[in-house]
C-alpha positions in Angstrom: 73.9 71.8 178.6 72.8 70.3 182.1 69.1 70.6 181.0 69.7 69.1 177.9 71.7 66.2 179.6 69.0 65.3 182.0 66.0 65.5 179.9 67.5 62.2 177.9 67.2 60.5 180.2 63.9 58.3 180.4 62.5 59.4 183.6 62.7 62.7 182.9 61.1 62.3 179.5 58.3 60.3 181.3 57.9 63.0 183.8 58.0 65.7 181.2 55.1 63.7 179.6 53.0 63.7 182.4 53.1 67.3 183.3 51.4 67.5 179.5 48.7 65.2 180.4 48.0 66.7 183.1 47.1 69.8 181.5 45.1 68.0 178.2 43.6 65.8 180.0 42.4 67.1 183.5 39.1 65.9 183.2 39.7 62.6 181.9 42.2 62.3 185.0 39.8 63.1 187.5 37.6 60.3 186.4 37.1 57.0 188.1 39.7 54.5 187.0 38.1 51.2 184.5 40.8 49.5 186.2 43.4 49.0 189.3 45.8 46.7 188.4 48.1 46.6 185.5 50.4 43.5 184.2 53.6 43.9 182.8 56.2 40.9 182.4 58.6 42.2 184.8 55.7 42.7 187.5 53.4 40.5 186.8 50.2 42.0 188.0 50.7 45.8 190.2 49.1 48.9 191.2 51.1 51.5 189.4 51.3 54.8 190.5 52.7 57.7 188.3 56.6 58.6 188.5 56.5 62.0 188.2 53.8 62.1 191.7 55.9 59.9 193.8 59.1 58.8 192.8 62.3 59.8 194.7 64.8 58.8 191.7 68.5 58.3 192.3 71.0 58.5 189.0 70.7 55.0 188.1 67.0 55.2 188.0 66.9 58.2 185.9 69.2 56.2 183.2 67.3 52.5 183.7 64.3 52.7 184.9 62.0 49.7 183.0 59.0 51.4 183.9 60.1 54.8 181.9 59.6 53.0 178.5 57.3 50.9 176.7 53.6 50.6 177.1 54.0 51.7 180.8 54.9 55.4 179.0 52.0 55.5 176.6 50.1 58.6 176.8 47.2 55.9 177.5 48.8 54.1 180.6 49.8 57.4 182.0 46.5 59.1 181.7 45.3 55.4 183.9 47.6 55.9 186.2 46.7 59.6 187.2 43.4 58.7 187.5 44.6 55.9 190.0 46.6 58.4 191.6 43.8 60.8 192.1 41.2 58.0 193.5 43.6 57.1 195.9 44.2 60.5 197.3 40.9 61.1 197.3 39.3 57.8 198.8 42.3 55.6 200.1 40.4 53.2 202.3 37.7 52.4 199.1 40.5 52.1 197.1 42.1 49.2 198.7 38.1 47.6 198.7 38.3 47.9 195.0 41.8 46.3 194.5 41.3 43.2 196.8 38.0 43.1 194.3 40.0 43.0 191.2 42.2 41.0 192.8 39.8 37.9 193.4 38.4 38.7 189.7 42.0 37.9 188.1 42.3 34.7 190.9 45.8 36.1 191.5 48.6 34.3 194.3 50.2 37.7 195.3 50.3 41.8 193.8 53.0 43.9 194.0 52.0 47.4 194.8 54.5 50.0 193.4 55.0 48.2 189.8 55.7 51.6 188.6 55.7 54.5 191.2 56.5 54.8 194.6 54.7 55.3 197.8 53.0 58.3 199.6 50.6 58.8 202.4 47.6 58.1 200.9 49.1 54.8 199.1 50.4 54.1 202.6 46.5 54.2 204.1 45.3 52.0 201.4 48.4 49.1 201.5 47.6 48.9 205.3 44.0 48.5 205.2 44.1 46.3 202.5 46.9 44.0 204.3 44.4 44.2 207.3 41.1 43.4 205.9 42.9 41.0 203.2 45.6 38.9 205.0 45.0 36.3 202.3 46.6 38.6 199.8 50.5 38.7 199.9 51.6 42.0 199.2 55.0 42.6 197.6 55.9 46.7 198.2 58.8 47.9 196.2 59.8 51.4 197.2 63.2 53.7 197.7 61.6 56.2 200.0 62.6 56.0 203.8 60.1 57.9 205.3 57.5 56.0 203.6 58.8 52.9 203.9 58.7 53.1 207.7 54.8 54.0 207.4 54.4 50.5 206.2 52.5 48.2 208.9 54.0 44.8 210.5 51.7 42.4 208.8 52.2 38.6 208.2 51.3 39.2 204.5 53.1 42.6 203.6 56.9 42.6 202.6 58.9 45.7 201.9 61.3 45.5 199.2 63.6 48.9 199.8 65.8 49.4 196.4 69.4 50.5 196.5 71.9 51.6 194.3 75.6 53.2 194.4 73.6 56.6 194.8 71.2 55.6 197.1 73.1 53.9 199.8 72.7 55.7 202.7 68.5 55.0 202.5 69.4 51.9 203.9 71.0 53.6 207.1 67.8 56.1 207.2 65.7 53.7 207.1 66.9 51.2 209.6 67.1 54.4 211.9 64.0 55.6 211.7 62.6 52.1 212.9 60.4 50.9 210.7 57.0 49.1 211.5 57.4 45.8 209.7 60.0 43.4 210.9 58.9 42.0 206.9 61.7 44.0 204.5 64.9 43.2 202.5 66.8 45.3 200.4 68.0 44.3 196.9 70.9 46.5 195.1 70.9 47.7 191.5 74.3 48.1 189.2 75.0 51.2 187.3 75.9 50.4 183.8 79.3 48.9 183.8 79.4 48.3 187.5 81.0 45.6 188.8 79.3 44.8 192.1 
């Protein structure tokens, strides 16, 4: 019954999806990416990692995540962003090169890394060098993992945006105590269905 229960809800589905890409389409995964960035309207333009790689999802996400649904859950998108995934592990320093590159190409104002995903140490290597060698670009990171969170470097143009929720809370304590490296973070809190805040 459990089982049952948690596979309707979208992140699970997504992350059910992925595991089944993964296995048709290993090749296609391991393949350079076309592109970097993806826009959405709720983002505007991102790097998007996959969910089912590096999210840490409470019980509100697993009911409302936006990023579960919609073209972002296409076989198509998720295939991309494997393939981001991969290149990132693989060559995190390049990778950054390559967004900052796309980045002038679309004449953007600011990207938000994490418009679907969530960080890990390889992301982490790439958002720093890219804040470094880019301090032109103002980087919006959204994330709900302490540990990585902390990674993130104290640059004038990077700004971490930790999540919360009624599940979540105590991040926020974790965080703060593992003393993070920017001095550049807020935190913004989500409402379950029905929750008054």
């Amino acid at each position: 019954k459990d089982k049952r229960r948690n596979e309707n809800f979208l992140v699970n589905r997504l992350i059910n999806r992925t595991q089944t890409i993964r296995v048709d389409e290993k090749k296609s995964c391991l393949k350079k990416p076309e592109k970097f960035l993806s826009f959405n309207k709720v983002t505007g333009y991102s790097v998007n990692f996959p969910i089912a790689d590096t999210c840490l999802p409470t019980a509100v996400c697993l009911k409302t995540c936006y990023y579960a649904k919609g073209p972002n859950s296409w076989i198509s998108s998720l295939v991309q962003q494997q393939r981001i995934y991969n290149y990132v592990i693989n060559d995190p320093v390049n990778f950054s090169q390559r967004v900052a590159l796309e980045y002038d190409k679309n004449q953007l104002s600011y990207l938000r890394w994490n418009g679907g995903g969530d960080l890990f140490p390889e992301s982490i290597v790439a958002l720093n060098h890219l804040g470094k060698i880019r301090p032109d670009i103002i980087l919006w990171v959204v994330t709900r993992i302490p540990e990585m969170a902390v990674q993130v470097d104290d640059l004038p143009n990077v700004y971490v945006h930790f999540s919360l929720d009624r599940h979540s809370f105590s991040r926020r304590k974790k965080f703060l105590s593992l003393k993070p490296k920017s001095k550049k973070y807020f935190f913004s809190y989500q409402c379950d269905k029905k929750e008054k805040p």
